[in-house]
C-alpha positions in Angstrom: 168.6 -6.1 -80.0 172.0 -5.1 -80.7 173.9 -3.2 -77.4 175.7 -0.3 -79.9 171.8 0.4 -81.9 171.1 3.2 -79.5 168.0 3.7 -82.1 166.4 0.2 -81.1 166.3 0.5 -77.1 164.5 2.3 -75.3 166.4 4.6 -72.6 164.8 4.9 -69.0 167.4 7.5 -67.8 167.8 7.9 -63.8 168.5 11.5 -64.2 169.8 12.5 -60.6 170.1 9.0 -59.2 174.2 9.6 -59.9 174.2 13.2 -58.9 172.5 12.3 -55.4 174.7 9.4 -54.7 177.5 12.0 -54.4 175.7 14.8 -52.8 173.1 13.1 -50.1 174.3 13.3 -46.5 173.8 10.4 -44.7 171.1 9.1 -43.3 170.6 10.1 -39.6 169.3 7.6 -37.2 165.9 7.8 -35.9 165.3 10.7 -33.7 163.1 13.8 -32.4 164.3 17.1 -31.8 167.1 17.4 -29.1 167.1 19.5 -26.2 170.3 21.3 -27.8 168.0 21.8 -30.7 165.2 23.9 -28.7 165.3 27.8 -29.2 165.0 27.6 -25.0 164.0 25.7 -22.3 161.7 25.8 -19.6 163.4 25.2 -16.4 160.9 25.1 -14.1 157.5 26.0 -14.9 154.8 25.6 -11.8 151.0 26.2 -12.2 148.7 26.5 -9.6 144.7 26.4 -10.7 141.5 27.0 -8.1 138.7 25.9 -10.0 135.3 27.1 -8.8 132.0 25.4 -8.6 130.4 27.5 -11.8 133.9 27.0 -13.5 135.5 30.0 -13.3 139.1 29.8 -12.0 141.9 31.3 -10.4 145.6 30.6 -12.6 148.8 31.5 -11.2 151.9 30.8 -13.0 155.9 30.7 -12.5 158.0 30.0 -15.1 161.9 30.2 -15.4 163.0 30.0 -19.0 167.2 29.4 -20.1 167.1 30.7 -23.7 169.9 28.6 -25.6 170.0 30.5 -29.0 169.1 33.8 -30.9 166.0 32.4 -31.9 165.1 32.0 -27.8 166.7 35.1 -27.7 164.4 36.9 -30.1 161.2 35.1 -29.4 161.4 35.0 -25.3 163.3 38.2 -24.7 160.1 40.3 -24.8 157.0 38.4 -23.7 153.9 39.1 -25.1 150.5 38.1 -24.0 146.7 38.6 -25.6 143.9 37.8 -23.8 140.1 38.5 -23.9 140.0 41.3 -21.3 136.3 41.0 -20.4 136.5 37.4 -19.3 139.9 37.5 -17.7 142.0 39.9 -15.3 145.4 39.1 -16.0 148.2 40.3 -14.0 152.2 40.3 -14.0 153.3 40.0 -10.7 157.5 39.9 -11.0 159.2 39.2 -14.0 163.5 40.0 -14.3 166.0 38.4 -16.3 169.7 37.1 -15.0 172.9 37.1 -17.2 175.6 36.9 -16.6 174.9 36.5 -12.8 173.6 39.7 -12.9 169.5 40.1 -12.3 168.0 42.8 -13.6 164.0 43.0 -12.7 161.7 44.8 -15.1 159.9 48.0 -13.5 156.4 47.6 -13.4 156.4 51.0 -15.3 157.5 49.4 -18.2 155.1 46.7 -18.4 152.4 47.5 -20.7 148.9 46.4 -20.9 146.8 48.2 -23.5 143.4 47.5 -25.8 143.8 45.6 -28.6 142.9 48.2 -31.6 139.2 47.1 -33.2 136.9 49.5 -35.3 134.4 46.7 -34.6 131.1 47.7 -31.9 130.0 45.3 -29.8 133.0 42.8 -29.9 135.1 41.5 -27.0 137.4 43.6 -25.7 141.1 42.1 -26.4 144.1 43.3 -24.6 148.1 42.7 -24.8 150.6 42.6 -22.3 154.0 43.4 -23.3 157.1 42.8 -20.8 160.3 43.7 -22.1 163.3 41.7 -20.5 166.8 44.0 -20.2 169.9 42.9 -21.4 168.9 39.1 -22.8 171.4 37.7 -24.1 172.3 33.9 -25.2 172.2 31.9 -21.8 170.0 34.3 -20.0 167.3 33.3 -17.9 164.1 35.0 -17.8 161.6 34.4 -15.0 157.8 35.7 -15.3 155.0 35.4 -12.8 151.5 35.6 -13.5 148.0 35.6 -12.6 144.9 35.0 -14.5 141.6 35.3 -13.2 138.6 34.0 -15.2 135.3 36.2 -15.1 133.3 34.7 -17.6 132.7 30.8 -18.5 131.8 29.5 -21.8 129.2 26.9 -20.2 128.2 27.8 -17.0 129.4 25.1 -14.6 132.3 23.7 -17.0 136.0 23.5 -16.6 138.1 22.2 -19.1 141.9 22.2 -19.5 145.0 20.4 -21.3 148.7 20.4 -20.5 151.2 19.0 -23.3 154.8 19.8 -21.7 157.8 19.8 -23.5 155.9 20.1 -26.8 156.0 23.7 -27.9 159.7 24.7 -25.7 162.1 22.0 -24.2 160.8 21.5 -20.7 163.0 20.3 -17.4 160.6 21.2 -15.0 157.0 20.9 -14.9 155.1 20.7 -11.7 150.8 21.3 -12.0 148.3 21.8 -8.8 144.3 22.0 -9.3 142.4 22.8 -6.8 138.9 22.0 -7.6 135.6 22.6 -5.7 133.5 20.4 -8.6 134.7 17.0 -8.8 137.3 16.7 -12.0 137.4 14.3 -14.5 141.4 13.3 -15.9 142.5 11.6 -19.0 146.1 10.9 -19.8 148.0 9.9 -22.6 151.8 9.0 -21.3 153.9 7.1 -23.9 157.2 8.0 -22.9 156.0 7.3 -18.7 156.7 11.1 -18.5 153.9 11.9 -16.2 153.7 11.5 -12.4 149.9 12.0 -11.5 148.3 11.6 -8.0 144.7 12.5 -7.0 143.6 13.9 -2.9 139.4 13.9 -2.1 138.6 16.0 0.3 135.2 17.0 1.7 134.7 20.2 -0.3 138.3 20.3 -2.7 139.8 17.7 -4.8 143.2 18.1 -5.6 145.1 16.9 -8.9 149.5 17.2 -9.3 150.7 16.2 -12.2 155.2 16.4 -12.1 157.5 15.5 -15.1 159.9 13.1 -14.3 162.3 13.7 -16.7 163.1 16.2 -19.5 161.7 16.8 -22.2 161.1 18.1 -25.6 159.3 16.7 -28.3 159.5 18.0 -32.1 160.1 16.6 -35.6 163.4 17.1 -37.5 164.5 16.5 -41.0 161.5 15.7 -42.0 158.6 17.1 -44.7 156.8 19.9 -44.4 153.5 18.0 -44.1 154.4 16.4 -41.6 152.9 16.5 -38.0 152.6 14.3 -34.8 149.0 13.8 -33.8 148.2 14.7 -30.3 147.7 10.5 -29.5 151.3 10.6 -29.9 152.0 13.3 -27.3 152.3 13.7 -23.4 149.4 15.0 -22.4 146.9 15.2 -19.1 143.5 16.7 -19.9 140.7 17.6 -16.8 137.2 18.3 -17.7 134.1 18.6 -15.5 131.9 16.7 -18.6 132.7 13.7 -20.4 130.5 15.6 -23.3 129.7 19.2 -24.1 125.4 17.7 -23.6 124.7 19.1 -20.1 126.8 22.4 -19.8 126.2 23.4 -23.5 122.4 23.0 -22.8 121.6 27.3 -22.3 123.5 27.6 -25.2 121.7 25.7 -27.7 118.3 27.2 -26.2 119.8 30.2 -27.5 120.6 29.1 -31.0 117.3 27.7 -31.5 115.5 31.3 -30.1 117.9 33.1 -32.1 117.1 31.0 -35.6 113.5 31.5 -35.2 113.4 34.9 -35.2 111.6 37.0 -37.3 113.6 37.7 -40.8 114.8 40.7 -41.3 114.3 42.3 -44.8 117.6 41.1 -46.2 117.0 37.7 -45.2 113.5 37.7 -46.2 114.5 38.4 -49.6 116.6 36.2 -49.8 114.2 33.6 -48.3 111.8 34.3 -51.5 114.6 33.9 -53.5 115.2 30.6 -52.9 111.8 29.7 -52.4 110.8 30.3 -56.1 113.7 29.0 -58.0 113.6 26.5 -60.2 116.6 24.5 -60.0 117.8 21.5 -58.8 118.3 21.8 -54.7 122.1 22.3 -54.6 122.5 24.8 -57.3 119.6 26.8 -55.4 121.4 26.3 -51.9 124.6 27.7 -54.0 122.5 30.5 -55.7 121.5 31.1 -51.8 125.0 31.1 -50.0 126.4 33.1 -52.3 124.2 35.9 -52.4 124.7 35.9 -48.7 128.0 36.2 -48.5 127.7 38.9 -51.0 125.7 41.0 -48.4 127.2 39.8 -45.2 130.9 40.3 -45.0 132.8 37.6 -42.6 134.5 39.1 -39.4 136.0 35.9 -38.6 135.9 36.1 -34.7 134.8 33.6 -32.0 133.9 36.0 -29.2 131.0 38.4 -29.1 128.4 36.9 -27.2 129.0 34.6 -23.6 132.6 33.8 -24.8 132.2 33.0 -28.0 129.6 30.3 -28.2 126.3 32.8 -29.2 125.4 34.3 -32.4 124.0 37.9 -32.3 120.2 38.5 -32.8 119.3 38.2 -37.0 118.5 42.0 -36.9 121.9 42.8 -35.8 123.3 40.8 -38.5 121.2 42.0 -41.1 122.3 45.6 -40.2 125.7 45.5 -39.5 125.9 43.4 -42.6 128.9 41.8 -40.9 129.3 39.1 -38.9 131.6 35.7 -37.7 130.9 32.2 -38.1 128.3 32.1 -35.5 126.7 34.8 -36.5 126.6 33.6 -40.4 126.3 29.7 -39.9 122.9 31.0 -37.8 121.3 33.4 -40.3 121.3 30.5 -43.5 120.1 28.1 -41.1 116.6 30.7 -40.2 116.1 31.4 -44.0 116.4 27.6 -44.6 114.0 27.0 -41.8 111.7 29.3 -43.2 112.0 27.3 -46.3 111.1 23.9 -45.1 114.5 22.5 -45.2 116.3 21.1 -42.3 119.3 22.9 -41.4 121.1 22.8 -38.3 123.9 24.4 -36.8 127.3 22.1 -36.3 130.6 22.7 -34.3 133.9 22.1 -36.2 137.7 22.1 -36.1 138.4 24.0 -39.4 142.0 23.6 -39.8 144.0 21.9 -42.9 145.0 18.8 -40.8 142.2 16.8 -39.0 142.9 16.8 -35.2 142.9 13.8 -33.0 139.8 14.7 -30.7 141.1 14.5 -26.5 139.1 12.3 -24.9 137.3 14.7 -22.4 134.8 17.2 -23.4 136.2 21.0 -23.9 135.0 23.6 -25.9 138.7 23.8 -27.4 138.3 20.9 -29.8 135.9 22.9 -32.1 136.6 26.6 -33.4 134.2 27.0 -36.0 130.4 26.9 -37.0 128.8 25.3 -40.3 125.5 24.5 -41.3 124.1 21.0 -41.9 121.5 20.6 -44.6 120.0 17.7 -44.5 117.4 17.4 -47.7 115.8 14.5 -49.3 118.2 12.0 -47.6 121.2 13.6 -48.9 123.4 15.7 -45.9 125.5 19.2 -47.4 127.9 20.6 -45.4 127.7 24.4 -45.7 130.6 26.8 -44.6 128.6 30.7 -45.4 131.8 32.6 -44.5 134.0 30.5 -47.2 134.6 32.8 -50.4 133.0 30.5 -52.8 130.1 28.2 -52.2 130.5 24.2 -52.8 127.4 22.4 -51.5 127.8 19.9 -54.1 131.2 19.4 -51.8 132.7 19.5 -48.7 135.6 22.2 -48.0 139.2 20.7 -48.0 139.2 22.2 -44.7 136.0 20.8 -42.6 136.8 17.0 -44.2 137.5 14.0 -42.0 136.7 15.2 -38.6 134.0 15.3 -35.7 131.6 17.7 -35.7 128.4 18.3 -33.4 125.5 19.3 -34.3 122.9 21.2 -32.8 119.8 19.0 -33.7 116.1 20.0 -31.8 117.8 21.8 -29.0 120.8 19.1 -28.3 124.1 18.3 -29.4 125.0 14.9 -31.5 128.2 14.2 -32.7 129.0 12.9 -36.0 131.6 12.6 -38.8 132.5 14.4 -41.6 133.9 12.1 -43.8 136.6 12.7 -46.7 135.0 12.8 -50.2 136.0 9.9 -52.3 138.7 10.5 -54.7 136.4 10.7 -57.5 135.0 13.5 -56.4 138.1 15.7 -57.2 139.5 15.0 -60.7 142.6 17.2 -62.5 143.2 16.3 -65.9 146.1 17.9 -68.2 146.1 17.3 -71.6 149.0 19.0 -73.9 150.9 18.2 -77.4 154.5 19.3 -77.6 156.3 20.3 -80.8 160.2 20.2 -80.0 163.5 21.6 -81.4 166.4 19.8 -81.3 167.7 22.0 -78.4 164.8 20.9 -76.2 162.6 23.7 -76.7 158.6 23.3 -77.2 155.6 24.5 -78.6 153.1 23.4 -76.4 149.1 23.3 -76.9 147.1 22.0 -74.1 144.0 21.8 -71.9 143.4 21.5 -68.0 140.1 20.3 -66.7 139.2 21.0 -63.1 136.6 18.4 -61.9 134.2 18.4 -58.8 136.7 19.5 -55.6 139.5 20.6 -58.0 137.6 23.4 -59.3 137.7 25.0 -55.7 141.5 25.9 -56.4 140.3 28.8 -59.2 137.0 29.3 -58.2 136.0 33.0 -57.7 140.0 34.5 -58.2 139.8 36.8 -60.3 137.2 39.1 -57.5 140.6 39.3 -55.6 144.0 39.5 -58.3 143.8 41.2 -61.9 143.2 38.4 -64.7 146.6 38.8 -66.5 148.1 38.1 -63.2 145.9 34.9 -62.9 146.8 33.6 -66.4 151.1 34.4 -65.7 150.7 32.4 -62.9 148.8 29.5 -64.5 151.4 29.8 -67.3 154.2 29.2 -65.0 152.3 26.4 -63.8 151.8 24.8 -67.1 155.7 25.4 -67.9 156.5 23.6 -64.7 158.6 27.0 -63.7 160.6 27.2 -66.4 161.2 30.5 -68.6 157.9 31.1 -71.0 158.7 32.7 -74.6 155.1 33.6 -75.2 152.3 32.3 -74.1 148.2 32.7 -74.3 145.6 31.4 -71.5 142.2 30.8 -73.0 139.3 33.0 -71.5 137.5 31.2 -68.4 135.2 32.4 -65.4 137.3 33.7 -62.9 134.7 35.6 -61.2 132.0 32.7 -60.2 131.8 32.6 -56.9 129.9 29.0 -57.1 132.3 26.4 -57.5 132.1 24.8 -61.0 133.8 22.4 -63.1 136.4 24.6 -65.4 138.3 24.0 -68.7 141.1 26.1 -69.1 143.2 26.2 -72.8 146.5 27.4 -73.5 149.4 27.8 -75.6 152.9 28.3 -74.3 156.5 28.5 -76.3 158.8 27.0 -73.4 162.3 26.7 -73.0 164.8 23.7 -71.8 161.8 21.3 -71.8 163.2 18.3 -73.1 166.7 17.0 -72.3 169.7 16.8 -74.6 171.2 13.6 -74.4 173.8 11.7 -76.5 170.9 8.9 -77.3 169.0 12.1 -78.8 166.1 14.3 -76.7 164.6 13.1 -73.7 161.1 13.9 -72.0 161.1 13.8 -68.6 158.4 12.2 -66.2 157.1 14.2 -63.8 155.1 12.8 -61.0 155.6 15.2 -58.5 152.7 13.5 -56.1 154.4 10.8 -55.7 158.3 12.5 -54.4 156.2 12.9 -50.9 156.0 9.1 -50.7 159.3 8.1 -51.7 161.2 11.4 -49.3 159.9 9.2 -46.4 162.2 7.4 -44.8 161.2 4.6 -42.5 164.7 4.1 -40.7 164.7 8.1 -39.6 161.2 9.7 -39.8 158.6 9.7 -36.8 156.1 11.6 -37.7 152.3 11.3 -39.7 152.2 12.8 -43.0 149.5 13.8 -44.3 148.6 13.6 -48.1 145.9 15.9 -48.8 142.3 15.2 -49.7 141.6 12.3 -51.9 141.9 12.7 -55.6 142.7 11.8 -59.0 145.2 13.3 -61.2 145.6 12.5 -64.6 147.4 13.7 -67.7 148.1 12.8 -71.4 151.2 14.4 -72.9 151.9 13.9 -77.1 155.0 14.4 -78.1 153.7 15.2 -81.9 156.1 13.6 -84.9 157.6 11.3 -82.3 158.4 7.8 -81.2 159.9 6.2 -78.9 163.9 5.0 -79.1 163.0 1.4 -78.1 160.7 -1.3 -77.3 157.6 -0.1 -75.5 158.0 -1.4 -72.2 154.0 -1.4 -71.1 152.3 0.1 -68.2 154.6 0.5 -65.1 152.0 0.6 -62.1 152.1 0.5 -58.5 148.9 0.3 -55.7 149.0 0.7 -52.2 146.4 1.3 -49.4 147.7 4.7 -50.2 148.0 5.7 -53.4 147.1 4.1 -57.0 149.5 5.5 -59.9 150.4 3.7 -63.4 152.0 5.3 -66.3 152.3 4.1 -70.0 154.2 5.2 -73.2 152.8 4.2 -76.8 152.1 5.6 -80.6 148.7 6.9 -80.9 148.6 8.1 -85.0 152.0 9.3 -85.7 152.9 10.6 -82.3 154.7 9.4 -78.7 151.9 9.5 -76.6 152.2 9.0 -72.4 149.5 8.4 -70.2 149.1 8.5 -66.3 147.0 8.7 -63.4 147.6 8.8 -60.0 144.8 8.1 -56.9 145.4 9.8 -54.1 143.0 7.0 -51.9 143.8 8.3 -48.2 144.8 11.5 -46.6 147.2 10.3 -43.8 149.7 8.0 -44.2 150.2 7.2 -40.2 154.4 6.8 -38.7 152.5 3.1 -37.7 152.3 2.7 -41.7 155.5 4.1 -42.9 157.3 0.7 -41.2 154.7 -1.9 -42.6 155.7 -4.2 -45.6 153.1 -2.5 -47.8 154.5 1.3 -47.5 158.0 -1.0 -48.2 156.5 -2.5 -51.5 154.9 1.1 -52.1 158.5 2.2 -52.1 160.2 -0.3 -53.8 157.1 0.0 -56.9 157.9 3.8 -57.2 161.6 3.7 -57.5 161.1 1.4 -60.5 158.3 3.1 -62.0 158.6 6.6 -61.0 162.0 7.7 -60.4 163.3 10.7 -61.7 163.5 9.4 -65.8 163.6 10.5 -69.1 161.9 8.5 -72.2 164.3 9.2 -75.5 162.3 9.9 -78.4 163.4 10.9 -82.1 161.5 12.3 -84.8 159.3 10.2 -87.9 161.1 10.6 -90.8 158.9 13.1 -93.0 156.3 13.5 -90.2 158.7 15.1 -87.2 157.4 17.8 -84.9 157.7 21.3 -86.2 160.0 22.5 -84.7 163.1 19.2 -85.3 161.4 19.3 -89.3 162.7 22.8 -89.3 165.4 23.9 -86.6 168.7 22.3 -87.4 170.8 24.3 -84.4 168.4 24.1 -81.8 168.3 28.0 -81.3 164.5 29.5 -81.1 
């Protein structure tokens, strides 16, 4: 090989690695949010909680909050509170503001605590206090006293409750007092030896006091936007009356099981036939089934109608209101299934795009959502009725990889529902490129959404107009950049069953290649993999989490073309994480690049980031998939159409 033969190398070009070396700040050290970085900070915040023997309790509430910037200034200097005003009183009982030495109390005229506006019958009754703190300014301080009475428990007999200080404001004082006529369960979780905790038995109250010993305030900085700390990672002190939700839950689920075998209304009957007498295999019927539901009932996503939240409304009420929340839903399918023969149960979730970490006491907190389990011929379906499409070849993005219980012959068993494999969610981009000297390209190609990937587009087009679906994909396919013309092939965007979807497309593109002196250059783009080499090991302390597991894959031909070069072979890397390999070769008489990438987990854990694998991970992706460019130049006689024809590089 001969160093001045530009034409016999090929060119793996670090396209920013230059450009970043003079631009990057420098690296911070490892670090949290500041207390100079919080918006304000709590000064001294005591709570004062008589818990009853049913439950119910009694909350007051002092806080006094130094706000430290307009964003404190803005967010504290009018408090606003919404709270279920059937199962609590709540009442403000002083609240003024000081600056500048200077206190200025708020009139109890000009607190105001109205209805929450609802055209809904039959649904809690929310309410919002609003108090308005005069003259705020930067360095104000803004004290507020409250008192919450609770009316109405969700499980008669249960109390359930869990302080994380310093977590959502900067906190210097934190000082906690439950009085508690039913004996109190605690679990802590104290890393940073935060947490002062003492326990007093007496004959008919236990008391708990929790203090902070220090200030604090815990947030990420700097770091990606998928990026969280779990709540293992956080101060916390959780009390509960139950180590599980079994005993207090237990009127509950007498009411679920009551309220499923109840007679079907007309509506449901119907459907019931309906999916008695097809003819298909089980999960296209369940889909056929789900979907015509949610085409007659319409989700009011609310957790509150009945007993706080935990009861469904009677099938008839359903049925004619043709409305109702995920209770209300979740409970319906499951009494047409039953009347099927199929077992179907209802389940409690977290729905939510990151799993939680579950506390370790029982509280009705950790789950916000009801599903139905199908379980049928050994295989179990996870079925979400208020989700806009139905998937019950799948599980939801958003009920994967956390606890659930289930409501199985009148009592509750938790189990696990578990991530999908990544298999079970393929994207697959196939395109040819035609270039013109100046970078420019004709591009033909085809994207295949596989199994979980098909949930992106399913059902679209019911809520935007088509042509604004296809501009969008079109930017997509362009990778943002400015489309000459461009055609998206027809597909169904009005399905609302989620099916694998081919979608074909033509698109005239500008500035997709790079000009270089060694010729035209196609860039790699791997845009998974950035998240996994932004992390930085030295600074970053949170979890980031990856997304579902999935497989991407895509084959780009560069028609006409070959590479400048020897072929170097596959470049691959593989991690606990994340399998991704990339190759470039001559298929026929074209440049043709390969790659896949296997998204294998969904969390890459802070524990992770400083092991020797995430190290090798990063050292295999900053040789293999940097920010490069493979030079190409057109066959003689058999070059793209667009460098056979264009000698200026103008379209």
């Amino acid at each position: 090989m001969q160093p001045d033969k530009m034409t016999n190398r090929l060119f793996l070009i670090p396209l920013l690695s230059i450009f970043l070396s003079v631009v990057s700040p420098l690296q911070a050290s490892a670090r949290f949010a500041s207390i100079e970085d919080a918006p304000a900070t709590v000064t001294r915040h005591s709570v004062t909680i008589d818990v009853d023997r049913d439950g119910r309790f009694v909350e007051e509430e002092e806080k006094e909050i130094r706000i430290r910037n307009e964003a404190g200034r803005e967010d504290i200097g009018t408090w606003n509170f919404v709270y279920n005003a059937r199962v609590f009183k709540v009442e403000v009982l002083s609240a003024e503001a000081v600056t500048g030495g200077k206190t200025i109390t708020v009139p109890r005229e000009a607190i105001e605590d109205k209805p929450v506006a609802t055209n809904m019958p039959g649904f809690d009754e929310y309410s919002k206090i609003t108090v308005p703190f005069s003259g705020v300014q930067v360095d104000s301080i803004v004290r507020l006293r409250t008192r919450r009475t609770q009316k109405e428990v969700s499980f008669p007999g249960h109390y359930s409750r869990a302080f994380f200080p310093g977590t959502r404001a900067a906190c210097n004082g934190f000082d906690l007092t439950i009085r508690s006529k039913t004996p109190l369960l605690a679990a802590v979780n104290d890393p940073d030896n935060l947490l002062e905790i003492s326990r007093d038995s007496g004959e008919q109250i236990e008391t708990h006091r929790v203090r902070l010993r220090k200030a604090f305030f815990r947030r990420l900085v700097e770091e990606q936007k998928s990026s969280f700390l779990p709540e293992d990672r956080l101060p916390y002190v959780q009390f509960s009356t139950d180590r599980t939700l079994d005993v207090p839950a237990a009127s509950v689920l007498d009411v679920y099981e009551k309220t499923i075998a109840e007679p079907l209304p007309a509506m449901f009957d119907a459907l019931l036939k309906e999916f008695a007498n097809g003819t298909g295999a089980f999960v296209d019927r369940l889909n056929a089934l789900t979907s015509s539901f949610s085409g007659g009932i319409r989700y009011f996503g609310d957790w509150r109608p009945n007993k706080n939240g935990y009861v469904p409304r009677h099938l008839a009420q359903i049925a004619s209101s043709q409305y109702g929340d995920c209770k209300d839903m979740a409970t319906a399918v499951a009494a047409i299934l039953r009347n099927a023969g199929v077992g179907a149960d209802i389940a409690w979730i977290h729905r939510g795009a990151i799993p939680p970490v579950p506390l370790p006491l029982a509280t009705p907190d950790a789950y916000n959502h009801a599903v139905v389990r199908v379980a049928h011929e050994g295989t179990t379906y996870w079925i979400d009725p208020t989700n806009q499409v139905s998937f019950a070849q799948g599980i939801p993005a958003d009920l994967m990889g956390r606890d659930a219980l289930v409501l199985e012959n009148g009592k509750l068993r938790k189990t696990h529902v578990p991530f999908l494999p990544p298999s079970a969610g393929t994207i697959r981009g196939i395109e040819t490129y035609n270039f013109t000297p100046g970078g420019n390209a004709k591009i033909k190609g085809r994207m295949e959404l596989l199994g979980r990937q098909a949930e992106l587009l399913t059902g679209l087009g019911r809520f935007s107009p088509p042509d604004t679906i296809k501009f969008g994909l079109l930017r997509f396919f362009s990778g943002g950049r400015r489309v000459v013309t461009g055609t998206v092939g027809e597909f169904d965007m009005l399905s609302p069953i989620v099916k694998d979807m081919t979608i074909d497309f033509t698109a005239e593109v500008e500035g997709v290649a790079i000009r270089t002196t060694a010729g035209l250059a196609y860039g790699l783009s791997h845009k998974i993999m950035r998240m996994f080499s932004l992390v930085d090991p030295a600074k970053d302390q949170g979890d980031l989490f990856l997304g579902p597991p999935g497989v991407s894959e895509s084959i780009e031909r560069i028609a006409g073309s070959s590479l400048v070069g020897k072929n170097p072979g596959v470049c691959a890397v593989e991690s606990p994480w994340v399998d991704a390999s990339w190759e470039a070769g001559e298929e026929s008489d074209d440049l043709l690049v390969t790659s896949k990438v296997t998204l294998k987990k969904p969390v890459l854990t802070h524990a992770e980031i400083a092991s020797q694998s995430f190290a090798d991970l990063q050292a295999g992706i900053r040789r293999c998939f940097g920010d490069y460019a493979l030079v190409f130049e057109a066959k003689t006689g058999l070059a793209g159409e667009g460098l056979s024809r264009n000698t200026t590089g103008d379209k």
